[in-house]
C-alpha positions as CSV (number, residue, x, y, z in Angstrom):
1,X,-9.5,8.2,15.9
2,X,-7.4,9.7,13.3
3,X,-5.8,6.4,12.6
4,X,-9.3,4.2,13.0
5,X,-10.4,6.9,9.9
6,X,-7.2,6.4,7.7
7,X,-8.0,2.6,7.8
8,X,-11.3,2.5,7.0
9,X,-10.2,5.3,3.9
10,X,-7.9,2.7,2.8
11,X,-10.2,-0.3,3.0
12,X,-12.9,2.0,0.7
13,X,-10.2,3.0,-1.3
14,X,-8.6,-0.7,-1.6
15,X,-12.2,-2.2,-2.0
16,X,-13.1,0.3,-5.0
17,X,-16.3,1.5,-2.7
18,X,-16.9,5.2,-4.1
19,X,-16.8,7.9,-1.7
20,X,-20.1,9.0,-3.2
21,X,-23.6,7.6,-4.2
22,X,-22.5,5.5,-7.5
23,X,-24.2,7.4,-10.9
24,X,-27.8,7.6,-12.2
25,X,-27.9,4.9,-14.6
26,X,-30.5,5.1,-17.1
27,X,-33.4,2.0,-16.8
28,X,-33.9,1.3,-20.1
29,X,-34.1,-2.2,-22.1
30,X,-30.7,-1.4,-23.2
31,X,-29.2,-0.9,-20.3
32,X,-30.9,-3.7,-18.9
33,X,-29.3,-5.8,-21.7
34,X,-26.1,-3.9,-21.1
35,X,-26.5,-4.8,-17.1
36,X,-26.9,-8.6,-17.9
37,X,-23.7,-8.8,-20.1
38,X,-22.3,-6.7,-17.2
39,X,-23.0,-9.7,-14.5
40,X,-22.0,-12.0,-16.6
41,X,-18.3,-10.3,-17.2
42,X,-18.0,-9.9,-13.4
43,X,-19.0,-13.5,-12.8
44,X,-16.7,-15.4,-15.6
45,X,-13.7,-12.4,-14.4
46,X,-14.6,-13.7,-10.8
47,X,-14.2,-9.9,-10.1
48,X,-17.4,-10.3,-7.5
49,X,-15.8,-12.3,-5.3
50,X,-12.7,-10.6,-5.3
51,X,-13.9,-7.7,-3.6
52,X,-14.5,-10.6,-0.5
53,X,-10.5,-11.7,-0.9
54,X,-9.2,-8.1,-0.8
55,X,-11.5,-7.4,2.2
56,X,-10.2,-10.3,4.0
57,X,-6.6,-9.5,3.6
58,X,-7.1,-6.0,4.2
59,X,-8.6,-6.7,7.8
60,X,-6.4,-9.5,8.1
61,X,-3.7,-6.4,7.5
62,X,-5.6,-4.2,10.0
63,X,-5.7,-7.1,12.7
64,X,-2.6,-5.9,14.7
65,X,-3.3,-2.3,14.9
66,X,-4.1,-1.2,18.1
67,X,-5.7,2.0,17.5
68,X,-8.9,0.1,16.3
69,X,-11.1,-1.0,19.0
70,X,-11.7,-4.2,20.1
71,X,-14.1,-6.2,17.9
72,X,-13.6,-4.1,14.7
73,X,-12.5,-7.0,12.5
74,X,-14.9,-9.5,13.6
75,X,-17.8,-6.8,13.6
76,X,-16.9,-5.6,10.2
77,X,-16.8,-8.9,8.8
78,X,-20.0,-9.6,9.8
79,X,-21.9,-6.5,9.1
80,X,-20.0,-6.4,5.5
81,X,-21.6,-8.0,2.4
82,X,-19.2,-8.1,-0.3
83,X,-22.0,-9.0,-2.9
84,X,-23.3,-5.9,-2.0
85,X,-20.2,-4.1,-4.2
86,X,-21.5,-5.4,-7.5
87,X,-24.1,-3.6,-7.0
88,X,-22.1,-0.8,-6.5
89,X,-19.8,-1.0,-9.3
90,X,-22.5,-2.3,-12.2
91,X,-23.5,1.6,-12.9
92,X,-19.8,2.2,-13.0
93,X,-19.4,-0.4,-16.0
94,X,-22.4,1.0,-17.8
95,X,-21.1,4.7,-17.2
96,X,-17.7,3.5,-18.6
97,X,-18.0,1.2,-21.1
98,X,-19.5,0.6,-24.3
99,X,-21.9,-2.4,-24.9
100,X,-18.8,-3.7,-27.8
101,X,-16.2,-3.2,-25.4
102,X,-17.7,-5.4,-22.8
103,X,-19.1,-8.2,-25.6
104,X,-14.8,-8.0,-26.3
105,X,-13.8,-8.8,-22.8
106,X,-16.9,-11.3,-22.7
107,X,-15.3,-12.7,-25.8
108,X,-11.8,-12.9,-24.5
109,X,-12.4,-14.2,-21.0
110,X,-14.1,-17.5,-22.7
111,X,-11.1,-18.2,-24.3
112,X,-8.5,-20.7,-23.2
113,X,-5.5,-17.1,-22.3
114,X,-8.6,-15.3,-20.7
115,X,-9.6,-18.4,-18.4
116,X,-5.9,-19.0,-17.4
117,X,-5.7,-15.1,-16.9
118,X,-8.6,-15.2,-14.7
119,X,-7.1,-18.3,-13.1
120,X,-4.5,-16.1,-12.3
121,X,-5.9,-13.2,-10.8
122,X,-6.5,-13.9,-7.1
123,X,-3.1,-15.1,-7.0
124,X,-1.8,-11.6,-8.9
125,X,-3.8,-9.5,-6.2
126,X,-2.4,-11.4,-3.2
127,X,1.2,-11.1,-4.1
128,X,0.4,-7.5,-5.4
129,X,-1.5,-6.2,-2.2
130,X,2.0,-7.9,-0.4
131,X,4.2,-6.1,-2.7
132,X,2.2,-3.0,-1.9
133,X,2.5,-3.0,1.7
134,X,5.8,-4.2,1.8
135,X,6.4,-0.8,-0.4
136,X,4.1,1.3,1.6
137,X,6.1,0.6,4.9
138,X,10.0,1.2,3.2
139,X,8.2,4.4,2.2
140,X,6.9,5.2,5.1
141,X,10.3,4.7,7.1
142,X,12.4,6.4,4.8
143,X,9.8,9.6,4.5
144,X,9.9,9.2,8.6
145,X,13.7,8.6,8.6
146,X,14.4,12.1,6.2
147,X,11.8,14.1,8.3
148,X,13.6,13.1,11.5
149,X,17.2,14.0,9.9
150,X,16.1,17.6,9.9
């Protein structure tokens, strides 16, 4: 069980869910503005559907572990709706930035760097979650390896 938790704190963690209710965010016609310009940054940055690619390769990661039971992946997949973490994330953007930063990313994105940048991304997050794991597991077997020289 102990495990089963772990993984499911790492895919919340890895998916950017919150481990509490996302803030208040005022309804107002500014915000609403603010909201829209908000969508549109996660659309052109393709950050919406990136939260279904780093699901996938996290339950693709979680596929061989024993300790979850059987039908996990295939339940979770189907119960999951990625689209669903916008919605999650949109009052984090309005908490955290300011209607000129995001009308500067808006800007930048459009441009022929940000559109290869964006290009770029899933392919940057794939290698990177690799890279990650790879690193996780040498520091998981040298920690093991010290703890067991004792």
């Amino acid at each position: 069980m102990k495990i089963q938790m772990a993984l499911l704190a790492a895919l919340g963690l890895t998916l950017g869910v919150p481990s509490t209710a996302a803030p208040a965010v005022q309804d107002t016609p500014a915000a609403s503005a603010k909201e829209k310009k908000i969508r549109k940054l996660l659309e052109v940055t393709g950050s919406s559907a990136m939260g279904k690619q780093v699901m996938d390769a996290m339950l693709n990661s979680f596929s061989g572990n024993p300790g979850l039971p059987a039908g996990f992946i295939e339940k979770f997949k189907e119960t999951a709706q990625p689209d669903k973490l916008v919605e999650l994330i949109i009052p984090i953007y309005l908490n955290n930035l300011d209607e000129e930063t995001i009308d500067g990313a808006l800007a930048f994105f459009e441009t022929p760097a940000g559109k290869k940048f964006i290009k770029a991304q899933p392919t940057i997050v794939q290698q990177s979650m690799a890279a990650g794991q790879k690193w996780g597991a040498e520091m998981a077997e040298k920690t093991l390896k010290a703890l067991n020289e004792k």
